[in-house]
N, C-alpha and C positions, 0 to 999 in steps of 0.2 A: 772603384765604381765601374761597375759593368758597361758596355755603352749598349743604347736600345737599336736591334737590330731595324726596327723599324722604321727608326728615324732615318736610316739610310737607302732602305728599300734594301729587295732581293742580294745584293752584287756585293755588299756591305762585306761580308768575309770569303769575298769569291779570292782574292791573293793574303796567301798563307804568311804571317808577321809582316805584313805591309800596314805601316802609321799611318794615321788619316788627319790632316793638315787641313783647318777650319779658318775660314776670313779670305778676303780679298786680295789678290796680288796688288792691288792698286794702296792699299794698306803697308808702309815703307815695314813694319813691324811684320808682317803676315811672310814678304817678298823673301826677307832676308833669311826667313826660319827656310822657306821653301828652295832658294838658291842653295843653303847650305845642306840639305838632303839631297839636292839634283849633286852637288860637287862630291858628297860623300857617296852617290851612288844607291842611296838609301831609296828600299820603292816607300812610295807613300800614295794614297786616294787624297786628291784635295776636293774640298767643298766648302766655294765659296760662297760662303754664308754673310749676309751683311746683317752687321750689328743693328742697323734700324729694320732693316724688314724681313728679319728672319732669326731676331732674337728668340723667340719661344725654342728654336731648333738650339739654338748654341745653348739655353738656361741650363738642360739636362748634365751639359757636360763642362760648363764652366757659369756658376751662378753669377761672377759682376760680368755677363754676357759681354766679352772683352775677345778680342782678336790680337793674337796666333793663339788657338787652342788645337793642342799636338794630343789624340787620341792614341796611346800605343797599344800593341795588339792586345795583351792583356787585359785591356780597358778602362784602366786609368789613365788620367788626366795629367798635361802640363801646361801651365800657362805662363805668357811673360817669358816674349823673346827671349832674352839673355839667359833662363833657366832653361828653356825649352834647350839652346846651341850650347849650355855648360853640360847635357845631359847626354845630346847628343856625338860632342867631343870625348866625352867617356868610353862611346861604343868604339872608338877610332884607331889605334897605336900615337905614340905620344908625336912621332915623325910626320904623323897625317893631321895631326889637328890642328885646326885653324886658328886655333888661340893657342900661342905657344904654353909650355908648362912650366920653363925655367924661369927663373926670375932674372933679371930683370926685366927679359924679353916681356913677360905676362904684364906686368901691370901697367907698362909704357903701351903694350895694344888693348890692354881695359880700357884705358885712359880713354885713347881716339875713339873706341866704340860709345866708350858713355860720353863722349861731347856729340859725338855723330848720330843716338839714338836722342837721347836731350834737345837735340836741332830739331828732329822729327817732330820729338813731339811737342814742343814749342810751333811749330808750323802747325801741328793738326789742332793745337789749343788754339791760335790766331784763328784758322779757319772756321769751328766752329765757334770761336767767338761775333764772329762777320755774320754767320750761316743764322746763328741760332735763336738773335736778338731783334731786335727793330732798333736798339740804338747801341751798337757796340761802344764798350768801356774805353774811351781814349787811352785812357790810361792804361788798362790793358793792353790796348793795341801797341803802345810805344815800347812798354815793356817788352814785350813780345818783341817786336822791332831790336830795340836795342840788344835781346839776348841772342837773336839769329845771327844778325850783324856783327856782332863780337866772335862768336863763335864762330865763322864763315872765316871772319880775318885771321885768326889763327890757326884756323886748321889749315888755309892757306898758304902761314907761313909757316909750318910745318911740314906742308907737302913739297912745297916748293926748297926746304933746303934738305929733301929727297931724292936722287938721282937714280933711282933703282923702279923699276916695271912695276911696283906692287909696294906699300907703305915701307914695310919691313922686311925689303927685300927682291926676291926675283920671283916671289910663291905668294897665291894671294891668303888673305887672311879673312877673318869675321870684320875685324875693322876697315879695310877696305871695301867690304861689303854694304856695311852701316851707311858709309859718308854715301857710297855711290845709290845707295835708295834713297838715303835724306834728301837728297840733291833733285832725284826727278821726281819724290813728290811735291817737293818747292816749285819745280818749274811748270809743275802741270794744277798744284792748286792754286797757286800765289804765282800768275806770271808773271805781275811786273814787281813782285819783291823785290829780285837780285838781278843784279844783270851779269852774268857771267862771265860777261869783257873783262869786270874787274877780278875775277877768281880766275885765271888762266892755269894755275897748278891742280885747280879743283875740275877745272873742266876738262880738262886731259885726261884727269885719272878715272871721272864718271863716262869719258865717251870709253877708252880704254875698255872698261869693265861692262859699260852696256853692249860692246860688241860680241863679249862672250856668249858662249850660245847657251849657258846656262842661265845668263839673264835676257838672250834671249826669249828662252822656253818660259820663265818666269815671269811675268809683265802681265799689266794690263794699265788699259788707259785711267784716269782719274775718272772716277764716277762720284759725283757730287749728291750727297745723300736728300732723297724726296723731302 
């Protein structure tokens, strides 16, 4: 699919095979695609686009108007983190990719990525369960509760019988990436969910990783949908 030059105005193909990265950084899902283009060095145009008030802009290029939607120059579409950075680790040499290729190394950092993305979106299910109701489902909410809270303790005890700079090692990865977004949009939608006293391996490795200036560059505060 073509993408319409219009919807971007004038500037849209002003950089020649530059991707264009759709949704909010404040989006743990959106961040992670974008951190992993700033680390690959890939140029990309972002525009972020919010799912509620700028759906009609995203519908053209991804009908369940869903965020990260990865425009590549060609014009076609990719959506869904983890397909958008399996795509993008193809462009890479097998030595620079962030998700290893060998086995066993690959499916022990799947693994952390899909509890660490699964966290997220169990957070932004809570949220808009809070957000979107007049009487949120208790029961959803403990659910919810209960699945963050398990997951938190485990990746915890994972991290924690970790002694190396980066999960899997001394070189960061897509799963270090995951946990370290899941983690501040926990802190900035749900602040009194967790208290990160008790995660002290978790909270090392997200300040760790938010000092980077790659996650500097890529942030934004939580904006709380109108």
């Amino acid at each position: 699919m073509g993408y319409p030059v219009a919807a971007f105005g004038t500037g849209a193909r002003d950089k020649v095979g530059a991707m264009i990265l759709i949704g909010q950084y404040d989006s743990p899902f959106v961040r992670r695609v974008g951190i992993a283009l700033t680390l690959y060095g890939k140029p990309f145009e972002h525009r972020p686009w919010s799912t509620f008030t700028d759906a009609d802009k995203i519908r053209p290029f991804n009908p369940l108007t869903r965020v990260p939607t990865l425009v590549l120059p060609d014009g076609d579409t990719l959506i869904e983190s983890h397909s958008i950075l399996d795509y993008l680790d193809s462009l890479v040499p097998a030595g620079q990719a962030l998700f290893p290729r060998a086995e066993p190394e690959r499916r022990v950092a799947l693994k952390v990525a899909a509890l660490a993305t699964g966290l997220a979106e169990k957070a932004v299910s809570l949220f808009y369960e809070k957000r979107l109701h007049t009487q949120a489902s208790d029961v959803w909410v403990r659910r919810c509760h209960d699945q963050i809270s398990g997951t938190l303790a485990l990746l915890e005890t994972d991290r924690r019988a970790r002694q190396t700079a980066y999960w899997f090692g001394e070189r960061i990865g897509h799963a270090d990436i995951a946990v370290a977004v899941a983690l501040r949009f926990i802190a900035e939608a749900h602040a009194d969910l967790v208290n990160m006293a008790d995660l002290p391996a978790l909270g090392a490795h997200a300040a760790r990783l938010e000092a980077l200036p790659a996650f500097q560059a890529i942030q934004q505060r939580f904006i709380p949908p109108a």
